[in-house]
N, C-alpha and C positions, 0 to 999 in steps of 0.2 A: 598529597599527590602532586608532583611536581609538573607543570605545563608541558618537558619538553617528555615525558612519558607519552607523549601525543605523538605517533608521525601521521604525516600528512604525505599524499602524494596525488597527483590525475594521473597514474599511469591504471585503469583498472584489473589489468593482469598481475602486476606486481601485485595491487593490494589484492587482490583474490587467491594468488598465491599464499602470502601471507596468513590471510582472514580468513580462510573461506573453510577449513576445518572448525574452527568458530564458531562459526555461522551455521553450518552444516550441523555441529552440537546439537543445536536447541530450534529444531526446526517450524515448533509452533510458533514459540517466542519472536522468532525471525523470516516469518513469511513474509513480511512484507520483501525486505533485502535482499531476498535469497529472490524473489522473484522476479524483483526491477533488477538486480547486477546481472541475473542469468539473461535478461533480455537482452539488456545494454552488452557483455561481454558477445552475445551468440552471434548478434545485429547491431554493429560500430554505427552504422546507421540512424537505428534507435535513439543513440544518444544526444543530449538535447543540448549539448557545446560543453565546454570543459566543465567536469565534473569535480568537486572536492572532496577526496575519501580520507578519512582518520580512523588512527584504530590506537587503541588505549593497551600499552604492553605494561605487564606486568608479570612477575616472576617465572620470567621467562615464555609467555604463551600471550594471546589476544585474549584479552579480557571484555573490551566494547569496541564496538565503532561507531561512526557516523559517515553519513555523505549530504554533501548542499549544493542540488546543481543550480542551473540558473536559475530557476523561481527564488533560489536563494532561502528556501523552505530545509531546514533542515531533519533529515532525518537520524532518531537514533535509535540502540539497544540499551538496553535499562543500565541503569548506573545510580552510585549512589547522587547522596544531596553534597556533600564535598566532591566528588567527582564534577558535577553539574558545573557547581560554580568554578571548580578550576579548566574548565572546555571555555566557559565562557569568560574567564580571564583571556583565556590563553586566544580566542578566536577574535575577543575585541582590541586585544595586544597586537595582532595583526593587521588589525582593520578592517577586518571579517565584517560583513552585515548581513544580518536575516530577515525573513519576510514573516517569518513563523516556527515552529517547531513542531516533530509528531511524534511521539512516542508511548511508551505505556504512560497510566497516567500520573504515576509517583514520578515516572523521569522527566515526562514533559512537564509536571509544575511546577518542581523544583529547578529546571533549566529555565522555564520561562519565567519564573522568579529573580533570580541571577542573572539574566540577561535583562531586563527593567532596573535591575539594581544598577548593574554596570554602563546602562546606555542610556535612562531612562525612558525606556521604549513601554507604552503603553498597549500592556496583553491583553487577551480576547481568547476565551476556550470560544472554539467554532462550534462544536457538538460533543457530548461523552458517549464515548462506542463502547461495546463491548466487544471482545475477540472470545468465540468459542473455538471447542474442537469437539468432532464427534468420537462417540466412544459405540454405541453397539447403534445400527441404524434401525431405526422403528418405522415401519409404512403406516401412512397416514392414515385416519379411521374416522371419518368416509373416507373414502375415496372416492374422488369423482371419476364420472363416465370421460374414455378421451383415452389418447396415450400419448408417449415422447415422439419426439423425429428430431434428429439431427438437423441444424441449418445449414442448408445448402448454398452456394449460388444466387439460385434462383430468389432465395428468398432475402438478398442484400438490401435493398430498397427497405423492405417489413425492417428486417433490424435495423438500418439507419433511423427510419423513422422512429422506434422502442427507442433507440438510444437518447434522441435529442429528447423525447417526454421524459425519462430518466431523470435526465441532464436535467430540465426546470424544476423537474420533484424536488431535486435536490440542490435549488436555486444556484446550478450551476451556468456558467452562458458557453457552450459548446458547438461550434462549427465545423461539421461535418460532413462530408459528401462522399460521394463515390472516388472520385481522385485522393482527396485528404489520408482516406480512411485508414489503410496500411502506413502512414507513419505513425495513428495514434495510439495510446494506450488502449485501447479497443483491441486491436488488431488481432493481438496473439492467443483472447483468448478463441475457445471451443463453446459453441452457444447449442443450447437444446429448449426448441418449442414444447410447450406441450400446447395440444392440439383436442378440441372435440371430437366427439367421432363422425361429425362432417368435412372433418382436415382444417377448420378455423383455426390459427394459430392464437391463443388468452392467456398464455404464461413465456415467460424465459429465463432460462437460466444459464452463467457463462462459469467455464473453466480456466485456469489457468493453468502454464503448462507445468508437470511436474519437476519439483526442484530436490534433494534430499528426502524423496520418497515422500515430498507433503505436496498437496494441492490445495489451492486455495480456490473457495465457491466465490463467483463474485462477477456478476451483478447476479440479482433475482428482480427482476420486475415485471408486474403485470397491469392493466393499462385500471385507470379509477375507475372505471365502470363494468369491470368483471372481477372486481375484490369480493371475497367473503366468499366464495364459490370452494376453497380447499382447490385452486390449481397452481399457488405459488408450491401449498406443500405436498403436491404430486411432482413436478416439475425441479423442487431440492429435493428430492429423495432418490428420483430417477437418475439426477448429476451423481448424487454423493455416491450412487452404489456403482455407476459406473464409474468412479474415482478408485475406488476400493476393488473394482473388477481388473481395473488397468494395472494394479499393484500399490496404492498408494496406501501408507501404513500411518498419514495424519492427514484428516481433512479440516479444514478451517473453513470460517468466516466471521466476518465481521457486523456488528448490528448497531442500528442508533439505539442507544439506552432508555430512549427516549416514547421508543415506537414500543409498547407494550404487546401490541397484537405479533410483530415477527416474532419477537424474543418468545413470547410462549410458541409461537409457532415451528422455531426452531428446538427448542427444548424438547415439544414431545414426540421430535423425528428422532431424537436422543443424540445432542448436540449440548454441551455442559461448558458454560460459562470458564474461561481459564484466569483473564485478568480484565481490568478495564486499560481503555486506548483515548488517548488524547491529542485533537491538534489544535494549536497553540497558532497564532494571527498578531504580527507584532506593528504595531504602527509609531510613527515618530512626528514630533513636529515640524522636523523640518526633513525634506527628502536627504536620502543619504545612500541611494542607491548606487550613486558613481562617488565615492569617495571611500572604494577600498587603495589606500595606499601604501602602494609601491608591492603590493602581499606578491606577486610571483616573486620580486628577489627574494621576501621577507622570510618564506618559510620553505621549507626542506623538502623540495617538489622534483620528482622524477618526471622522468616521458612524459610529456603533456598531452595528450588528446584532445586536437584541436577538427572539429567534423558538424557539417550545420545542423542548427538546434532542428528538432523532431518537430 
């Protein structure tokens, strides 16, 4: 595979032009993509400063892509183990630098292989995810007493607050407020409490918006002192069937592989395992964040989108 079978461009129209029949193909495989570009293209806004897209042509069609915005975290679609390494010739050939990589988990370890080869960057699997999809949806059994409600308004503050406990679950550090809120990745999804039948809100679950007829479930959290009660899987079954009411013909989500209790718990809503997902955490001896050189003249870049980071 030759490196220049790569084009590169920051114009995101162009490359969605290009890609986005693609992308559109394999819509489980590419939810993630399909639903960060749909943001980024809908809400220029959104975007979090010049973005880097690539897409892998081959016999005439898009074969893979990638994008690496600032975090410099790169994201891909599955490709081989020779493809991998020649991305990562070709990216460190320009003086490309990453922070990480995410992808399924044959393409993230084989790219994070090849990129330690090439830079001696020492990798880090963060966590092993699983990515499901549901196939016929099964109501939970029990069920607990309570029903859904849509977040309103009013109940902003409650969600801010679910988010930032999320946020440390998942030893993330998250600043968030009422002002922030609508630039972050937060924003765009559709959240639904479930609620006791006192109107207590003990579960959440968020949407995201539909891309190529797939939704993707994402977050589910409920606070450590109301686990085990069966209201995470009221509260994913009440999303997913309202995903599938709205028309959506794939529902996803993602799970740590780690956490046994979701994994069964999404399984017996009847949500089947498709691949595993890996992100990749790359660190160097010496910083090397500012020494991409000379890469705008270096490589074959259209219309830049230049708009402050999100």
């Amino acid at each position: 595979m030759r490196p220049d079978a790569w084009h590169l461009t920051e114009d995101i129209d162009d490359f969605l032009d290009r890609a986005g029949d693609f992308l559109r193909s394999r819509p489980v495989l590419h939810n993630t993509p399909l639903t960060t570009l749909e943001k980024w293209r809908t809400n220029p806004s959104a975007l979090p400063g010049p973005v880097l897209f690539g897409r892998l042509e081959s016999d005439g069609g898009t074969q893979a892509i990638f994008y690496r915005p600032p975090t410099r975290r790169l994201a891909l679609t599955p490709l081989s183990a020779e493809q991998t390494d020649a991305l990562a010739t070709h990216l460190t050939g320009l003086g490309r630098t990453l922070a990480g990589v995410t992808a399924d988990h044959d393409t993230a370890g084989a790219f994070a292989k090849a990129w330690q080869e090439h830079t001696g960057a020492t990798i880090t699997l963060r966590v092993q995810m699983h990515l499901y999809r549901l196939d016929t949806l099964t109501p939970p059994k029990p069920h607990p007493d309570g029903h859904s409600r849509l977040v309103g308004e009013q109940d902003h503050e409650h969600l801010l607050r679910w988010w930032r406990e999320l946020a440390a679950d998942l030893g993330e550090t998250v600043t968030i407020d009422a002002a922030s809120w609508a630039s972050t990745r937060f924003a765009e999804k559709r959240y639904t409490f479930w609620e006791t039948p006192d109107g207590t809100p003990v579960s959440m679950a968020g949407l995201n918006p539909m891309v190529a007829g797939m939704v993707r479930l994402d977050p589910v959290y409920t606070p450590a002192h109301l686990r085990g009660r069966g209201y995470a899987a009221a509260v994913t079954a009440e999303v997913s069937r309202a995903a599938l009411t709205a028309g959506a013909t794939e529902v996803v989500l993602f799970t740590d592989a780690g956490n046994p209790t979701s994994n069964a718990l999404y399984q017996r809503l009847g949500y089947h395992q498709v691949t595993d997902w890996a992100p990749y955490d790359f660190a160097y001896a010496e910083p090397k964040a500012n020494q991409e050189r000379g890469t705008r003249q270096a490589q074959p870049t259209s219309h830049c989108l230049a708009v402050p980071p999100s």
